[in-house]
TORTOR-909760 format. One line per 10 residues: their letters; for each residue x, y, z of N, C-alpha, C, O. Coordinates in steps of 0.05 Angstrom, whole numbers, plus 5000, padded with zeros to 4 digits. Layout:
A	X:Y:Z:X:Y:Z:X:Y:Z:X:Y:Z ~ ...
This chain:
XXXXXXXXXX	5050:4773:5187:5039:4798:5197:5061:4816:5207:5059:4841:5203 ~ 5081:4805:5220:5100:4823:5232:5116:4832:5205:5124:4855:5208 ~ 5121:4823:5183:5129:4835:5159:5119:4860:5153:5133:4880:5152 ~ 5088:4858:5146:5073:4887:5143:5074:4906:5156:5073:4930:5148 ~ 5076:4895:5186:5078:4920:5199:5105:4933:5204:5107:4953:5217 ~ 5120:4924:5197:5148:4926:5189:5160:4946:5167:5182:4957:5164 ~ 5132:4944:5149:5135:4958:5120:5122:4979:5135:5134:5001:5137 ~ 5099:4976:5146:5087:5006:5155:5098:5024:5169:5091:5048:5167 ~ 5124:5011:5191:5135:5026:5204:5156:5036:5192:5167:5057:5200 ~ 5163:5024:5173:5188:5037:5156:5176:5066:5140:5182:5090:5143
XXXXXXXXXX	5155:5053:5124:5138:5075:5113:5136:5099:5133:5152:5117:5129 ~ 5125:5100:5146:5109:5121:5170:5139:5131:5175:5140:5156:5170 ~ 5160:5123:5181:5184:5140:5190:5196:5154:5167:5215:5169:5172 ~ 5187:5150:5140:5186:5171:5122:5163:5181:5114:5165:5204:5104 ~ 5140:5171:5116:5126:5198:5118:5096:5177:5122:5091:5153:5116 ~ 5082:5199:5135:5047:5189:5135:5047:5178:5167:5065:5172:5182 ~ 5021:5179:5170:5014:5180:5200:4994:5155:5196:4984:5150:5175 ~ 4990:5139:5225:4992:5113:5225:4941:5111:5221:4922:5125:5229 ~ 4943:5091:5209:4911:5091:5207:4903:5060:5226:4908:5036:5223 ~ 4894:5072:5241:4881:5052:5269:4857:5047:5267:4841:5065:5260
XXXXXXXXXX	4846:5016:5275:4828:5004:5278:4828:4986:5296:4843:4966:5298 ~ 4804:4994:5314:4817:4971:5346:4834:4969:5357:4839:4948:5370 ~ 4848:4990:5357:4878:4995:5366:4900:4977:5347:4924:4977:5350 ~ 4886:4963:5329:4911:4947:5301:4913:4979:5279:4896:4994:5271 ~ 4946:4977:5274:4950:4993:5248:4947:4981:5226:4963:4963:5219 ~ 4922:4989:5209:4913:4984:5182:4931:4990:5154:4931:4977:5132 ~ 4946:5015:5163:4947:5032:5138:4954:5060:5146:4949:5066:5170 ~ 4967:5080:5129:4972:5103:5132:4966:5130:5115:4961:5132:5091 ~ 4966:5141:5127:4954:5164:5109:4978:5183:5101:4994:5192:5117 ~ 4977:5187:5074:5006:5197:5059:4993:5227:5061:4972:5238:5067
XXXXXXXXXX	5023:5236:5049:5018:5258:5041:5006:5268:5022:5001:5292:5020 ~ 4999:5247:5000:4990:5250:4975:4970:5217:4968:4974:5200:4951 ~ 4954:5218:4985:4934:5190:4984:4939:5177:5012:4948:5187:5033 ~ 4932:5157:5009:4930:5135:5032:4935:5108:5027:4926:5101:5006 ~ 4950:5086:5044:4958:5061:5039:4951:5046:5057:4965:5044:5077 ~ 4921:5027:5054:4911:5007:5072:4923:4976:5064:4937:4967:5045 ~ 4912:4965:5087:4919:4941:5090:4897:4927:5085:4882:4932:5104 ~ 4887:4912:5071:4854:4900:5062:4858:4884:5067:4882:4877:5071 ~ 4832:4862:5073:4824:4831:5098:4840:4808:5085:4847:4790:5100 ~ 4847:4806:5061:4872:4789:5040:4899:4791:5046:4915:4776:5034
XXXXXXXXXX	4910:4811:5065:4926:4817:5063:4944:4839:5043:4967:4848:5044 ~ 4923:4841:5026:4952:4856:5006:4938:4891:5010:4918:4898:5022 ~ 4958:4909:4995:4953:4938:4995:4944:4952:4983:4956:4953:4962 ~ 4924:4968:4984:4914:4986:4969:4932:5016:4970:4947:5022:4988 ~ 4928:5029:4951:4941:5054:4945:4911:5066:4939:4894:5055:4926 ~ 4909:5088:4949:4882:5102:4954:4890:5133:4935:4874:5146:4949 ~ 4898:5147:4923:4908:5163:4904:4879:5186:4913:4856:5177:4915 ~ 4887:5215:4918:4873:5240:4916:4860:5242:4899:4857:5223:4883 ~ 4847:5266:4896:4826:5269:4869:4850:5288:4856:4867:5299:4869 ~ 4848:5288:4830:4874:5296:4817:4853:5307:4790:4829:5301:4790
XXXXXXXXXX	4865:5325:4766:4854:5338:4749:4856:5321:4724:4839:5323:4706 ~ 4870:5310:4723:4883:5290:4698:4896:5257:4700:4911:5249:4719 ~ 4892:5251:4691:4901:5212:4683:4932:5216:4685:4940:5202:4704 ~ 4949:5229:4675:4974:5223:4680:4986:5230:4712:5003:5216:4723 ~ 4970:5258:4726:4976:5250:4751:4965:5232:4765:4970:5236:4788 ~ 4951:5210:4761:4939:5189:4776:4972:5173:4767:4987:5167:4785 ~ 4980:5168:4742:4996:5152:4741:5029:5163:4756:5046:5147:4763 ~ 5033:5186:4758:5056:5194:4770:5060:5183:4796:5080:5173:4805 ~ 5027:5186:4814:5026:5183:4836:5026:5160:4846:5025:5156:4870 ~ 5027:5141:4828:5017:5114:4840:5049:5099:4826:5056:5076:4832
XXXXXXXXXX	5064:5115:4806:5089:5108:4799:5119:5116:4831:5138:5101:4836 ~ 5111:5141:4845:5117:5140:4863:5110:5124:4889:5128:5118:4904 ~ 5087:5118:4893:5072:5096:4912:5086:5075:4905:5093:5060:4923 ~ 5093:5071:4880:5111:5035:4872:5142:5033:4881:5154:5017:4895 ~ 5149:5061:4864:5173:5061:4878:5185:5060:4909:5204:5047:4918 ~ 5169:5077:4923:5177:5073:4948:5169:5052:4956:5182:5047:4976 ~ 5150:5031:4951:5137:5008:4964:5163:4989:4958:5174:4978:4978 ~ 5175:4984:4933:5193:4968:4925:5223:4976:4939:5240:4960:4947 ~ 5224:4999:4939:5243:5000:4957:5242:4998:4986:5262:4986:4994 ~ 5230:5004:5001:5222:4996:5033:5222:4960:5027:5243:4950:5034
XXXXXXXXXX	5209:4945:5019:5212:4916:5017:5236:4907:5010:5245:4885:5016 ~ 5245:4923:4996:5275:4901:4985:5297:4911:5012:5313:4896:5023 ~ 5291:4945:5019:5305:4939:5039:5304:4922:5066:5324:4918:5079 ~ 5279:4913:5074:5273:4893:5093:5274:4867:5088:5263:4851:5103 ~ 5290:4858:5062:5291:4835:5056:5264:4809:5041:5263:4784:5038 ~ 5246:4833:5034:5222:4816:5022:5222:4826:4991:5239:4840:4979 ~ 5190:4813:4981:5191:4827:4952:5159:4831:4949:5142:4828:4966 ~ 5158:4836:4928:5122:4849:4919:5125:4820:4896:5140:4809:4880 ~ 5097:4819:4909:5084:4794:4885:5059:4812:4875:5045:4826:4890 ~ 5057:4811:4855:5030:4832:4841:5009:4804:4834:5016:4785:4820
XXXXXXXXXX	4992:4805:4842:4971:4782:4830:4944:4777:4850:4942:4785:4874 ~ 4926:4764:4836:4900:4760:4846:4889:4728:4848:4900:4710:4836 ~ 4873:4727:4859:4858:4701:4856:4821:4705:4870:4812:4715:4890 ~ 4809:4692:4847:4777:4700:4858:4775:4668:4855:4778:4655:4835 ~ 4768:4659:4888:4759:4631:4884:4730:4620:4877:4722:4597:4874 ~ 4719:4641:4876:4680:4648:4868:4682:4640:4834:4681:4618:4823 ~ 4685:4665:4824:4680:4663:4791:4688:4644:4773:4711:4643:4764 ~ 4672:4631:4767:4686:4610:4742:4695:4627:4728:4692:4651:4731 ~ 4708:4613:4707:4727:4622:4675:4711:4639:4658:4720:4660:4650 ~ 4686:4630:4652:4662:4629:4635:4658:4655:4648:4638:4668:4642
């Protein structure tokens, strides 16, 4: 936990203001979308309403980049992946 919030505070001191719940920081609100922290642990990227498909992809190509860079500079990394322990295969 002290990792994430670690990333948030790095984040937030370049940009976005902090998103509170119960006095815990969740997530922040960008200048261009929002970045929560969901009950799994991992992050959502919350993207504006936008006119076209390729700015959804610019925006969320910048959201990566800065995410990958704030982590590598704190010495961690991004694992991209899921697990649903509910749904069978079928």
């Amino acid at each position: 936990a002290s990792e994430v919030q670690a990333l948030l505070a790095a984040w937030q001191g370049i940009e976005g203001t902090f998103i509170q719940e119960s006095g815990e920081i969740i997530g922040l609100d960008l200048e261009k979308g929002a970045l929560t922290l969901e009950p799994g642990g991992q992050f959502e990227f919350s993207a504006p309403p936008v006119s076209h498909v390729a700015d959804v992809a610019k925006l969320f190509e910048a959201y990566q980049a800065r995410l990958v860079s704030l982590v590598s500079s704190l010495g961690l990394r991004v694992v991209a992946m899921g697990y649903d322990p509910v749904t069978s295969l079928e």
